[in-house]
N, CA, C, O and CB atoms as a CASP TS submission, in Angstrom:
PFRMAT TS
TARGET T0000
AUTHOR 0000-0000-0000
METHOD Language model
MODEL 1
PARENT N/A
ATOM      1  N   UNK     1     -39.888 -26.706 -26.016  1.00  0.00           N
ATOM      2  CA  UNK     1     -38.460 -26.783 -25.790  1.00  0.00           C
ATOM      3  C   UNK     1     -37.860 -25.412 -25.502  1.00  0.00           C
ATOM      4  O   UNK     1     -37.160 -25.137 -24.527  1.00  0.00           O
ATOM      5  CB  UNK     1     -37.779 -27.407 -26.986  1.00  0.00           C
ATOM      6  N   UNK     2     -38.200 -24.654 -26.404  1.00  0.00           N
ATOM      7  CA  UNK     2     -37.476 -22.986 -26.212  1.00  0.00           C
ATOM      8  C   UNK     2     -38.239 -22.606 -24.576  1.00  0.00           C
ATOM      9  O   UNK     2     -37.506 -21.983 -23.808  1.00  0.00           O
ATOM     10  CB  UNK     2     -38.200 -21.467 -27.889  1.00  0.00           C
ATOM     11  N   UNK     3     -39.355 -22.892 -24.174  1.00  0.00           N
ATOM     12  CA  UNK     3     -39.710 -22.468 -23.109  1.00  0.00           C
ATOM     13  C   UNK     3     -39.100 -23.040 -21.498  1.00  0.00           C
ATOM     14  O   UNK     3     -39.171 -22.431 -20.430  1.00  0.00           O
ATOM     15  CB  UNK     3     -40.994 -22.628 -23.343  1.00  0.00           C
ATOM     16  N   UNK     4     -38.556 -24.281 -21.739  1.00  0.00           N
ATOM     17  CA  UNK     4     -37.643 -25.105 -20.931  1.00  0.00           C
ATOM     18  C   UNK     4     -36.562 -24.419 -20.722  1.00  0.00           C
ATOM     19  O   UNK     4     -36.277 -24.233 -19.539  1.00  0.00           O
ATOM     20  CB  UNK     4     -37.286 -26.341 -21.468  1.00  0.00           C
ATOM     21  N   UNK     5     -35.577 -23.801 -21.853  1.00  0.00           N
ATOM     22  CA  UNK     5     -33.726 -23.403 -22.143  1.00  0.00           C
ATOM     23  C   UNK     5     -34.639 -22.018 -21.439  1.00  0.00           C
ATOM     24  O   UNK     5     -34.112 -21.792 -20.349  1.00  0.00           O
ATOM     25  CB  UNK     5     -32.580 -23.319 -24.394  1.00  0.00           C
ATOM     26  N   UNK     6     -35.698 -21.123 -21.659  1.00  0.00           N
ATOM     27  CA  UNK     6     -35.259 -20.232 -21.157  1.00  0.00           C
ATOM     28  C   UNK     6     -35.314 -20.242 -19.652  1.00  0.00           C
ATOM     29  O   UNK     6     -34.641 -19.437 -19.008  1.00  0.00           O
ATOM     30  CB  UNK     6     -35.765 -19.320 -21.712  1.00  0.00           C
ATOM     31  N   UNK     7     -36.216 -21.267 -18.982  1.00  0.00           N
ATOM     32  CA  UNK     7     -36.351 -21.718 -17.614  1.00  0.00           C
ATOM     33  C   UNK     7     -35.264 -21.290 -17.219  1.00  0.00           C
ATOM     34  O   UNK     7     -35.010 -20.257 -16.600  1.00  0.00           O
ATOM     35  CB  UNK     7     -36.570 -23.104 -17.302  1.00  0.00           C
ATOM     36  N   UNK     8     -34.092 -22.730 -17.868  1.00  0.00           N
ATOM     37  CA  UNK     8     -33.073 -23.008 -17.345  1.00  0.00           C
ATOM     38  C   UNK     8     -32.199 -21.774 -17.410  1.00  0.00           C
ATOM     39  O   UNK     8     -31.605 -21.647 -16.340  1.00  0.00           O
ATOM     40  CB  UNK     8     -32.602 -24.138 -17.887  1.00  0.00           C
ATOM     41  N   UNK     9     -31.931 -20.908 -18.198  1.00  0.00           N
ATOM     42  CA  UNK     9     -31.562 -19.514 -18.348  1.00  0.00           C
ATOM     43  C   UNK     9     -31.743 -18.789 -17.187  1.00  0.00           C
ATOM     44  O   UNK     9     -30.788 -18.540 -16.451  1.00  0.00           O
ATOM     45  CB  UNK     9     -32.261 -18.880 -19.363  1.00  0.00           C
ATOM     46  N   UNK    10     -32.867 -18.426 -16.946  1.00  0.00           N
ATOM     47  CA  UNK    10     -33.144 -17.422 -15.934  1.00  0.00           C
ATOM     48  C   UNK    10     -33.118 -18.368 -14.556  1.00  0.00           C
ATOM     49  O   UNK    10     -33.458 -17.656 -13.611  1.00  0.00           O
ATOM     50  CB  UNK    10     -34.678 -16.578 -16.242  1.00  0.00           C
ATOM     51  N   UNK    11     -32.791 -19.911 -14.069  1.00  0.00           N
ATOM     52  CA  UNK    11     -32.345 -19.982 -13.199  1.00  0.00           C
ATOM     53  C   UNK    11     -30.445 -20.173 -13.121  1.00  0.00           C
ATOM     54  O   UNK    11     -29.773 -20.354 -12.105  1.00  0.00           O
ATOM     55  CB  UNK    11     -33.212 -20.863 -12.777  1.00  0.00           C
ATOM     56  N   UNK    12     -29.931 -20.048 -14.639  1.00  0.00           N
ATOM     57  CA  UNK    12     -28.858 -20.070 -14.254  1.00  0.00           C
ATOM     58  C   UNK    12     -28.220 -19.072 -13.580  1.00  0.00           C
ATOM     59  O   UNK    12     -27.388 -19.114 -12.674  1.00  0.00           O
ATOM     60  CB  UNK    12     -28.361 -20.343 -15.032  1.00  0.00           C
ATOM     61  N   UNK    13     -29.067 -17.590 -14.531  1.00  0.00           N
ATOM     62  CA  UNK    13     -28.964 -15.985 -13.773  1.00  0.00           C
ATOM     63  C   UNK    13     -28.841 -15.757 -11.950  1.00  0.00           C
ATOM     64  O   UNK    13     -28.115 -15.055 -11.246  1.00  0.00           O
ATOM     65  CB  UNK    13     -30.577 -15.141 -14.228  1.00  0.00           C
ATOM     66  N   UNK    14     -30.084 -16.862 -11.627  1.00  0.00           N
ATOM     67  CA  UNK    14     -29.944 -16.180 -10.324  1.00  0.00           C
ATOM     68  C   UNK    14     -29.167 -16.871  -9.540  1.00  0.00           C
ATOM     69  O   UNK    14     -28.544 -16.360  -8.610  1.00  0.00           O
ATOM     70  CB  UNK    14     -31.121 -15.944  -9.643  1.00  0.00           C
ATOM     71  N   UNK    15     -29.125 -18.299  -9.888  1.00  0.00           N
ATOM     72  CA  UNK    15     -27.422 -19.273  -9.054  1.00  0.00           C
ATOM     73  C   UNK    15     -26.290 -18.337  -9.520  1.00  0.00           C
ATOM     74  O   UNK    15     -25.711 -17.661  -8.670  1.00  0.00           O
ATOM     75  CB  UNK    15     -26.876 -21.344  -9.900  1.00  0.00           C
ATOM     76  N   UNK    16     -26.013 -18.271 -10.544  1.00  0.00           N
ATOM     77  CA  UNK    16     -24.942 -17.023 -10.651  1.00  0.00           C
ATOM     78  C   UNK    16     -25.023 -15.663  -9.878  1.00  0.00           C
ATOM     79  O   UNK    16     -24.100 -15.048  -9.344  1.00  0.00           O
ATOM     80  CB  UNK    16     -24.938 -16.571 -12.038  1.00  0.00           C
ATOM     81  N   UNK    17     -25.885 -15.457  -9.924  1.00  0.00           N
ATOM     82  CA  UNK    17     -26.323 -13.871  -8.383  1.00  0.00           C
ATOM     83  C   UNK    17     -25.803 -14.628  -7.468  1.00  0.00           C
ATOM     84  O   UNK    17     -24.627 -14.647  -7.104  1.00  0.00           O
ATOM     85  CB  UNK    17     -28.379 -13.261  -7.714  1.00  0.00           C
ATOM     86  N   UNK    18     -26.845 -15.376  -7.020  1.00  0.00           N
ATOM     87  CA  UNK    18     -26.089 -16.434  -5.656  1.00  0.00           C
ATOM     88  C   UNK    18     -24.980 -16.223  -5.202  1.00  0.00           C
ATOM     89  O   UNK    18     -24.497 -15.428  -4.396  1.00  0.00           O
ATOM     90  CB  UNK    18     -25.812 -17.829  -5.903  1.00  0.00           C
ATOM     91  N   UNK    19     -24.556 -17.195  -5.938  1.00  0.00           N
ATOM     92  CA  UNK    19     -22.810 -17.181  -5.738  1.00  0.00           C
ATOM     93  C   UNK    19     -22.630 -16.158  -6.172  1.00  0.00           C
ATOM     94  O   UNK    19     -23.594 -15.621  -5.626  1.00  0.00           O
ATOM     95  CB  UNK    19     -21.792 -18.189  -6.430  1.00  0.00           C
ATOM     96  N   UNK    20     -22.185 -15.381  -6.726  1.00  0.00           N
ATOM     97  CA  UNK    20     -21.130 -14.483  -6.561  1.00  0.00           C
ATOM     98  C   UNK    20     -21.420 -13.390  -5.477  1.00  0.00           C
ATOM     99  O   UNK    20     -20.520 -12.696  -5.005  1.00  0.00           O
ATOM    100  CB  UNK    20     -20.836 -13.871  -7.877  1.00  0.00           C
ATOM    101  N   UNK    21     -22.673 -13.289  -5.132  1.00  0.00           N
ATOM    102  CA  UNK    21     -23.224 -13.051  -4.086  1.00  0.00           C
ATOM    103  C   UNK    21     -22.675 -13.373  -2.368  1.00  0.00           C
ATOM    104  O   UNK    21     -22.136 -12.671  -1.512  1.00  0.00           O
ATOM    105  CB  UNK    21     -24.269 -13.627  -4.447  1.00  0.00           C
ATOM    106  N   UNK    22     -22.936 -14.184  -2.399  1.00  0.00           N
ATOM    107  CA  UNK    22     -22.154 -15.315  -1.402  1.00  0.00           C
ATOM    108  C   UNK    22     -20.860 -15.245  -1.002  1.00  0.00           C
ATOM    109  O   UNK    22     -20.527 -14.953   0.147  1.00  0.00           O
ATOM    110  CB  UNK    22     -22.105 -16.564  -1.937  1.00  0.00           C
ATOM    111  N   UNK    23     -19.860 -15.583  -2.188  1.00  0.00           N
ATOM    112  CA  UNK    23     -18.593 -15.080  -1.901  1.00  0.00           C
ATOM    113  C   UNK    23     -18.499 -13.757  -1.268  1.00  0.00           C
ATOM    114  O   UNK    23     -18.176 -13.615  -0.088  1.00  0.00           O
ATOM    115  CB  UNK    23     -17.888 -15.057  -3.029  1.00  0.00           C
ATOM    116  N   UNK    24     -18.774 -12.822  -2.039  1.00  0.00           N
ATOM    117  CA  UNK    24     -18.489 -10.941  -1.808  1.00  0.00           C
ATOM    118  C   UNK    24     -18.877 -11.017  -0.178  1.00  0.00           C
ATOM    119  O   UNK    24     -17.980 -10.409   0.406  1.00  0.00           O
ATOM    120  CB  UNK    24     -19.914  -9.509  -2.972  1.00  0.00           C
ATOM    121  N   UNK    25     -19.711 -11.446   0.646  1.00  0.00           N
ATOM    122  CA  UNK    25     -20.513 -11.260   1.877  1.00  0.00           C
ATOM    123  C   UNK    25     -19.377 -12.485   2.779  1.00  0.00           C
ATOM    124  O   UNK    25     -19.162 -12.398   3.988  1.00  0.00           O
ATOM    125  CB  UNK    25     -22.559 -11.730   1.639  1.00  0.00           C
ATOM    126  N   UNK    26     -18.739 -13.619   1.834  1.00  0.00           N
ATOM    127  CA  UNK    26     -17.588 -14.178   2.925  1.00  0.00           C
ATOM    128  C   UNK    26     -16.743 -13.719   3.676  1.00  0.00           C
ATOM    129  O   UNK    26     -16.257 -14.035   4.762  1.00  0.00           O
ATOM    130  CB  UNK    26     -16.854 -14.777   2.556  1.00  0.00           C
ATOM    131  N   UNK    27     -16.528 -12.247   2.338  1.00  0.00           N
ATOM    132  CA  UNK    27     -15.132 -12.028   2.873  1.00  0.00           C
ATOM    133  C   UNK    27     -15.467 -10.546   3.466  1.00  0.00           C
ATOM    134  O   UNK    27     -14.564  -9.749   3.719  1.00  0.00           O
ATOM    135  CB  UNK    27     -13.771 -12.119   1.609  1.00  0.00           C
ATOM    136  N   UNK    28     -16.394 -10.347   3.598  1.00  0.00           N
ATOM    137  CA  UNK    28     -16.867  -9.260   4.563  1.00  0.00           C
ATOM    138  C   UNK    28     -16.856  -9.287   5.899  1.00  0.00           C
ATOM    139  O   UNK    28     -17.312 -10.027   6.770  1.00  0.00           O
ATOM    140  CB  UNK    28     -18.003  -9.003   4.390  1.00  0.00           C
ATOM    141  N   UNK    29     -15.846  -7.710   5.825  1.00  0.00           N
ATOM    142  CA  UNK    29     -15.293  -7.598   7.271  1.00  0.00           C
ATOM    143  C   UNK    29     -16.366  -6.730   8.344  1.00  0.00           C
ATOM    144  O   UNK    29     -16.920  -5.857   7.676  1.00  0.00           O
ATOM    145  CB  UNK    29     -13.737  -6.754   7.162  1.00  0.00           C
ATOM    146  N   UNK    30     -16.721  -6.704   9.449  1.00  0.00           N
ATOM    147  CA  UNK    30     -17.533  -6.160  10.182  1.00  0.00           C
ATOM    148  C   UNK    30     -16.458  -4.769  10.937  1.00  0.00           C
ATOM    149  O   UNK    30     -16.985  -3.762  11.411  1.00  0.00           O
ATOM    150  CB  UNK    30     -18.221  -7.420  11.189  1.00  0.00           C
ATOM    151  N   UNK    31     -15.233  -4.939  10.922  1.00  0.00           N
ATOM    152  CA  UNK    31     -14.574  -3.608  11.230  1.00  0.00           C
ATOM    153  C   UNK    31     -14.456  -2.729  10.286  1.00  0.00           C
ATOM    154  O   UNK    31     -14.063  -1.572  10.439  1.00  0.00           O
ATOM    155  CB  UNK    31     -13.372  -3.712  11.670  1.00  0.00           C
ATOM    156  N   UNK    32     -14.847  -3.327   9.103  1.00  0.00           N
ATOM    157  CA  UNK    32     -14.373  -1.846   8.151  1.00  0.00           C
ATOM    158  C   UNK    32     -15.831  -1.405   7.766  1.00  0.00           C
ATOM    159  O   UNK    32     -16.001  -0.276   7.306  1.00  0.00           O
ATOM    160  CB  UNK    32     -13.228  -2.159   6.438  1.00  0.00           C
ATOM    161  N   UNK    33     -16.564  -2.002   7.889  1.00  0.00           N
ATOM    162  CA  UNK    33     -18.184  -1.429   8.192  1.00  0.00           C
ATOM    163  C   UNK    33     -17.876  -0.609   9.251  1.00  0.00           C
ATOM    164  O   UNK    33     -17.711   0.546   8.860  1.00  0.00           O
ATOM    165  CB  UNK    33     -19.480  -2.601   8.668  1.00  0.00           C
ATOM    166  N   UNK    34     -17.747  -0.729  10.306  1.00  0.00           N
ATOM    167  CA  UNK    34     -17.513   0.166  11.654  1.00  0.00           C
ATOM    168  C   UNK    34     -16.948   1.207  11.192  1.00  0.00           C
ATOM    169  O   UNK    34     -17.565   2.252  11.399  1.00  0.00           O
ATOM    170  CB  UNK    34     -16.627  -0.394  12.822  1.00  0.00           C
ATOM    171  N   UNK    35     -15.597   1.314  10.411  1.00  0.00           N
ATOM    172  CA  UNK    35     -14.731   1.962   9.898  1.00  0.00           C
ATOM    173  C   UNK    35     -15.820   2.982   8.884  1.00  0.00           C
ATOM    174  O   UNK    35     -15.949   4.190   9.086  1.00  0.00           O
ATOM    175  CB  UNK    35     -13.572   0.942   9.228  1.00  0.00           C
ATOM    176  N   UNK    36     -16.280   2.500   8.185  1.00  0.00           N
ATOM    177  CA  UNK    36     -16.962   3.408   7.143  1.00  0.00           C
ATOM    178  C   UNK    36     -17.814   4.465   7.794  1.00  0.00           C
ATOM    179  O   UNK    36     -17.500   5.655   7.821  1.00  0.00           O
ATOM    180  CB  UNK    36     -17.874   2.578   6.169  1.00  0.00           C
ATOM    181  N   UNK    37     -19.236   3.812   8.472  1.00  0.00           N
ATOM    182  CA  UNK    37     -19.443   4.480   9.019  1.00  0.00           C
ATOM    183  C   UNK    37     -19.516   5.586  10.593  1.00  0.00           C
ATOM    184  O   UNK    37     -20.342   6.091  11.352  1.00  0.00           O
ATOM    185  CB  UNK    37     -19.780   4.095   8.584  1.00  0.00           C
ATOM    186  N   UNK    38     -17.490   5.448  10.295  1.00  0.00           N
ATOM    187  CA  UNK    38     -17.234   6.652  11.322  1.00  0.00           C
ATOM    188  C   UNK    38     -16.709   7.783  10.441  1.00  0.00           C
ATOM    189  O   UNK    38     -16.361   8.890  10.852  1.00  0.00           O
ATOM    190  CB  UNK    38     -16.078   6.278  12.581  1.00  0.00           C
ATOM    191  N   UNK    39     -16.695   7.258   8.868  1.00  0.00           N
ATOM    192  CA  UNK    39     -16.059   8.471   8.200  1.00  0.00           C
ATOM    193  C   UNK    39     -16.551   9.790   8.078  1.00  0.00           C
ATOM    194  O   UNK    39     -15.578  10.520   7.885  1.00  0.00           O
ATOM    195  CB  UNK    39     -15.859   8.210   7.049  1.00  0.00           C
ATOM    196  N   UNK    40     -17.821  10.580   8.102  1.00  0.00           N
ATOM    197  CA  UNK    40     -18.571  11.445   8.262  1.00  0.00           C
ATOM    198  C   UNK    40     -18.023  12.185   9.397  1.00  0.00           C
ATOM    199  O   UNK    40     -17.884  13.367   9.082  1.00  0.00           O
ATOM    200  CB  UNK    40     -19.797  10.989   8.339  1.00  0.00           C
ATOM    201  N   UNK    41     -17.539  11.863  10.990  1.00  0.00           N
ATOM    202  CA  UNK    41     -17.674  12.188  11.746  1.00  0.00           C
ATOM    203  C   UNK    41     -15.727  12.433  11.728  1.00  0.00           C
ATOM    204  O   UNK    41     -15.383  13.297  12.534  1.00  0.00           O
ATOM    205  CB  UNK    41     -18.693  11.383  12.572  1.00  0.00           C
ATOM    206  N   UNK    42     -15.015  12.039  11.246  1.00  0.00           N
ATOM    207  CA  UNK    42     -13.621  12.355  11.193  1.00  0.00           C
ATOM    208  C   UNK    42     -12.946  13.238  10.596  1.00  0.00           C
ATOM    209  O   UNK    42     -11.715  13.238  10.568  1.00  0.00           O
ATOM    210  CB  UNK    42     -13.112  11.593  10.892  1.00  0.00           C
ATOM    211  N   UNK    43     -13.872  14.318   9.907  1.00  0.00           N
ATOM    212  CA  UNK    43     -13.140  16.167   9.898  1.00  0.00           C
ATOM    213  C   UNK    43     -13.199  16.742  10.890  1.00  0.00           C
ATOM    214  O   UNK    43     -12.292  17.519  11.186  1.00  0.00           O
ATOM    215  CB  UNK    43     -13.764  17.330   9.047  1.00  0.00           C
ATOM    216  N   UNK    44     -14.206  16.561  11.661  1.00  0.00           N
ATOM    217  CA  UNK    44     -14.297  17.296  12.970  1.00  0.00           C
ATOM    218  C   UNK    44     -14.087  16.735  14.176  1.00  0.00           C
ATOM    219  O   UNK    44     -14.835  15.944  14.751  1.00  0.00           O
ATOM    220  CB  UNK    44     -15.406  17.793  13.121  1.00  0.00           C
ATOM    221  N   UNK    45     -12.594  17.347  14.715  1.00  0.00           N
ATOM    222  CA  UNK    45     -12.065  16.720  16.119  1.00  0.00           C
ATOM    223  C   UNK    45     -13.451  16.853  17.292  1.00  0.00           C
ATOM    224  O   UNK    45     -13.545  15.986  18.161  1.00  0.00           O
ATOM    225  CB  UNK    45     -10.477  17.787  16.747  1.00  0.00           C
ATOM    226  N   UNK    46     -14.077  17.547  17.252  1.00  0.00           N
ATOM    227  CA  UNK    46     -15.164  18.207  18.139  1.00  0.00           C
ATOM    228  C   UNK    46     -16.211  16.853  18.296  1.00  0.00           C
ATOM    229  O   UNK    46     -16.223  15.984  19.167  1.00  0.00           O
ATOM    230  CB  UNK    46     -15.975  19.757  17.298  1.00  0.00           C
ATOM    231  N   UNK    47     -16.952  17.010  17.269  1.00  0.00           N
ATOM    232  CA  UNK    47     -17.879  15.968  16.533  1.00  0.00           C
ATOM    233  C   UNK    47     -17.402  14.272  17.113  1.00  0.00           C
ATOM    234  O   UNK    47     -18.222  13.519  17.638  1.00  0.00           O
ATOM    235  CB  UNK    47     -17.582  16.184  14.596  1.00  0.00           C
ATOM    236  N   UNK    48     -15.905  13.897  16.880  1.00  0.00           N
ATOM    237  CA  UNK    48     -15.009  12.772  16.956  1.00  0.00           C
ATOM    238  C   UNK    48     -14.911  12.418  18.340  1.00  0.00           C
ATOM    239  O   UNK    48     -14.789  11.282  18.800  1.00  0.00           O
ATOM    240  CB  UNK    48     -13.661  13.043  16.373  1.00  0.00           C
ATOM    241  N   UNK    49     -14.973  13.454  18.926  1.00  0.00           N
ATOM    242  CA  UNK    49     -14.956  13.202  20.415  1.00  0.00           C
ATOM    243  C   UNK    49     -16.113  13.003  21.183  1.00  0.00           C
ATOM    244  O   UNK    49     -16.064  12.394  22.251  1.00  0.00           O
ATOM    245  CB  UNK    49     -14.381  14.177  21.018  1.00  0.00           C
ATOM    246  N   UNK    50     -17.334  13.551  20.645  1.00  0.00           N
ATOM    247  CA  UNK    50     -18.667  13.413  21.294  1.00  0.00           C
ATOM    248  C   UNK    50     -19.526  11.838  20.506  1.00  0.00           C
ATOM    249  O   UNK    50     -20.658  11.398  20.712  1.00  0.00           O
ATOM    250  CB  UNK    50     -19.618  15.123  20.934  1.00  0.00           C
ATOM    251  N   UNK    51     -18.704  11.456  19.823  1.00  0.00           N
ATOM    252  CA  UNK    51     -19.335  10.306  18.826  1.00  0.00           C
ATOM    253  C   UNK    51     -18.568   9.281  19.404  1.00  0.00           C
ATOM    254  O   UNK    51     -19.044   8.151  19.510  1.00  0.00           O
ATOM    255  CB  UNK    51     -19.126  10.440  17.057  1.00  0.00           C
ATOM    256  N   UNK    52     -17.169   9.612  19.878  1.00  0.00           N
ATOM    257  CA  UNK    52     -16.394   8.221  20.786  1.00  0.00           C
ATOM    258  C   UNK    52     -17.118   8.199  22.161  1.00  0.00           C
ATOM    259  O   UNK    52     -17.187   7.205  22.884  1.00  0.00           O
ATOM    260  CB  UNK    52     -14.460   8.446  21.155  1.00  0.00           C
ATOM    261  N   UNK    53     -17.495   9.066  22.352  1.00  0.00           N
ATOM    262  CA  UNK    53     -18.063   9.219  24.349  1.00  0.00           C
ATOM    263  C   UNK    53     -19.508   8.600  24.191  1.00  0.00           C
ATOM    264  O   UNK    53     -20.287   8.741  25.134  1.00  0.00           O
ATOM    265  CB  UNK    53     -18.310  11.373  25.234  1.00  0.00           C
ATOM    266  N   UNK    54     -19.900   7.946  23.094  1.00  0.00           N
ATOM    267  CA  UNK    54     -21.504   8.124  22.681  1.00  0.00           C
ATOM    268  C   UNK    54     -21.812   6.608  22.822  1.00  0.00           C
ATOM    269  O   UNK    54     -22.602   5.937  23.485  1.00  0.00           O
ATOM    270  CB  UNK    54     -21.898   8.839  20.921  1.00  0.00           C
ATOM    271  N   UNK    55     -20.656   6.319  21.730  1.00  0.00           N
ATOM    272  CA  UNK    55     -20.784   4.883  21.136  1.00  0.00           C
ATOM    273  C   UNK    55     -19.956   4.018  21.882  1.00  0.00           C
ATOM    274  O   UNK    55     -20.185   2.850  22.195  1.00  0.00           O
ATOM    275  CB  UNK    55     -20.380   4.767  19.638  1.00  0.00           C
ATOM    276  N   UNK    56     -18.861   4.789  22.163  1.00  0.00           N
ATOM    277  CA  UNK    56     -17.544   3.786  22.881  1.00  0.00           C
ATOM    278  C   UNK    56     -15.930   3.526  22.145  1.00  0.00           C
ATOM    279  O   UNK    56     -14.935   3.204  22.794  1.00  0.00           O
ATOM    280  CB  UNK    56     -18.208   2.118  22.943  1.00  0.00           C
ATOM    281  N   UNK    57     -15.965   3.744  20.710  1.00  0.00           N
ATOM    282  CA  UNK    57     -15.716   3.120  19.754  1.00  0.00           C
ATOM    283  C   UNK    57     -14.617   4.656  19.824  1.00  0.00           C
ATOM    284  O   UNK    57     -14.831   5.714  20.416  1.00  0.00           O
ATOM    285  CB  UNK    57     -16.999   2.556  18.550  1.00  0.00           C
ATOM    286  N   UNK    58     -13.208   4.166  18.816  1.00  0.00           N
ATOM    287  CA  UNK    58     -12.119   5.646  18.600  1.00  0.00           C
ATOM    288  C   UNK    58     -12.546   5.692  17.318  1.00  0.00           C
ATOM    289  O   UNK    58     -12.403   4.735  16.558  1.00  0.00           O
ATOM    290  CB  UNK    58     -10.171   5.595  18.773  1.00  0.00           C
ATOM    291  N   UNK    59     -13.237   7.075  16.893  1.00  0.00           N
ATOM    292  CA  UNK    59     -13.169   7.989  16.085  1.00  0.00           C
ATOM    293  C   UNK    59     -11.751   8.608  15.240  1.00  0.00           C
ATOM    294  O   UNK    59     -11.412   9.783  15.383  1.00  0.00           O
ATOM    295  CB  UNK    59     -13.738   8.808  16.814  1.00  0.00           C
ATOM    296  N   UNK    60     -10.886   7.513  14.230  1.00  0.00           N
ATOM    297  CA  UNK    60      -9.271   8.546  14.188  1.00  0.00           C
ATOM    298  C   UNK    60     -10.339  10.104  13.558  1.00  0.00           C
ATOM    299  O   UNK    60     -11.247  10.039  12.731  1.00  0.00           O
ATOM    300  CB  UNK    60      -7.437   7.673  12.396  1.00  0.00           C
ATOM    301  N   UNK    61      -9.926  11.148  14.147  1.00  0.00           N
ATOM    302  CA  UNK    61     -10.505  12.067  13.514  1.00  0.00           C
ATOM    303  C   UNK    61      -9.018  13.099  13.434  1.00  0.00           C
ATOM    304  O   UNK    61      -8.100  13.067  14.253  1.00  0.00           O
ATOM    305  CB  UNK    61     -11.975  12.607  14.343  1.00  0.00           C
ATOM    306  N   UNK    62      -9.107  14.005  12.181  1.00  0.00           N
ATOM    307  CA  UNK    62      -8.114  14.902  12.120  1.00  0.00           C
ATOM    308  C   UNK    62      -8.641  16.095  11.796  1.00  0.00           C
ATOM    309  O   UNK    62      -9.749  15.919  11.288  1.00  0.00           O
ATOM    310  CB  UNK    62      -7.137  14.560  11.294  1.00  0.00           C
ATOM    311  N   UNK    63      -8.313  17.355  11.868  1.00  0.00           N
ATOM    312  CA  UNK    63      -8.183  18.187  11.551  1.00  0.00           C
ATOM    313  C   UNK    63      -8.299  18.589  10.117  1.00  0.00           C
ATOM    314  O   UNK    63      -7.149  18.684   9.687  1.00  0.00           O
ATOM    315  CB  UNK    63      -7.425  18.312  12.060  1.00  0.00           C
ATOM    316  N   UNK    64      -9.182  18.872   9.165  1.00  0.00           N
ATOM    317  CA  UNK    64      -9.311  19.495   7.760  1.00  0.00           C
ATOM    318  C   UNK    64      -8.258  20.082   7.432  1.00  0.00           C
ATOM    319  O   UNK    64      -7.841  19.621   6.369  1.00  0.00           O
ATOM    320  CB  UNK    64     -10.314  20.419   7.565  1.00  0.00           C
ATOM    321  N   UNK    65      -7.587  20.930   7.862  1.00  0.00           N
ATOM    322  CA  UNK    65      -6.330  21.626   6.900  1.00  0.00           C
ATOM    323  C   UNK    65      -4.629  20.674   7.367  1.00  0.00           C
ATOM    324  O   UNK    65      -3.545  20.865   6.815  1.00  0.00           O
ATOM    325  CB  UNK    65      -6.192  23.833   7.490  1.00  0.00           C
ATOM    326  N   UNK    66      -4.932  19.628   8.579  1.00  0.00           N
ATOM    327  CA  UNK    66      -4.081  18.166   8.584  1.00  0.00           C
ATOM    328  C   UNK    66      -4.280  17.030   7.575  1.00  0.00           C
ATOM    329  O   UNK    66      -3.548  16.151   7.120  1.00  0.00           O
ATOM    330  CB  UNK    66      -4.353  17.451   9.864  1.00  0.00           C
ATOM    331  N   UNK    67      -5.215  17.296   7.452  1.00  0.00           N
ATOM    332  CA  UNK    67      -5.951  16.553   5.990  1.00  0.00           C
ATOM    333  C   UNK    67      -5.550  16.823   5.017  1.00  0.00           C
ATOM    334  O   UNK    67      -5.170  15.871   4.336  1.00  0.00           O
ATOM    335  CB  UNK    67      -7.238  16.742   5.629  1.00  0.00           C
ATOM    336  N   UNK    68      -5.437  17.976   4.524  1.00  0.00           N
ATOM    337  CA  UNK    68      -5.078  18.410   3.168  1.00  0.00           C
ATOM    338  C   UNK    68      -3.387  18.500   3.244  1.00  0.00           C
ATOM    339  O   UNK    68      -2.712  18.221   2.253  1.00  0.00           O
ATOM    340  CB  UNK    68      -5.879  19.959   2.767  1.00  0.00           C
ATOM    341  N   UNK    69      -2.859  18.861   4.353  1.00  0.00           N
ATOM    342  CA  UNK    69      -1.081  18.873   4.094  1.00  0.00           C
ATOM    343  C   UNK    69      -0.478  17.250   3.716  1.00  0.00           C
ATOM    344  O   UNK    69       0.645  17.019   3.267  1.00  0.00           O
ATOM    345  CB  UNK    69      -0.148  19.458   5.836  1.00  0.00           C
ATOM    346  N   UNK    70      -1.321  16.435   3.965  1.00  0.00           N
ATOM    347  CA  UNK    70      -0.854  15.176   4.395  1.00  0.00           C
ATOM    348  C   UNK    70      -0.753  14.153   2.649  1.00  0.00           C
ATOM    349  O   UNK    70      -0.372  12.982   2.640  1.00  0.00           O
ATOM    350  CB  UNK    70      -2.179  14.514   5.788  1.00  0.00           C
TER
END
């Protein structure tokens, strides 16, 4: 019997991964992925401009000491 409940235990664990799993990946957006990884490349206007001419995609990039007044 104890070897059954813990069955059922460790498959309740991973339906619970599952789902909550599941949900988090519904509401996942594919532009703010895009968004993330352009963040590296948006201190440097230089960099921002050769990474939009590359990919296709606008880089907002600013200026480091526009950055910090803001």
């Amino acid at each position: 019997m104890n070897e059954w409940l813990y069955g059922l235990y460790c498959l309740s664990g991973v339906l619970f991964f599952y789902l909550i799993t599941a949900k988090c990946l519904q509401r996942h957006d594919l532009d703010v992925e895009d968004q993330a990884s352009l963040i590296p490349f948006a201190d440097d206007p230089a960099v921002a401009r050769r990474v939009e001419k590359a990919i296709g995609k606008a880089v907002p990039a600013s200026a480091p000491d526009a950055a910090l007044d803001a």
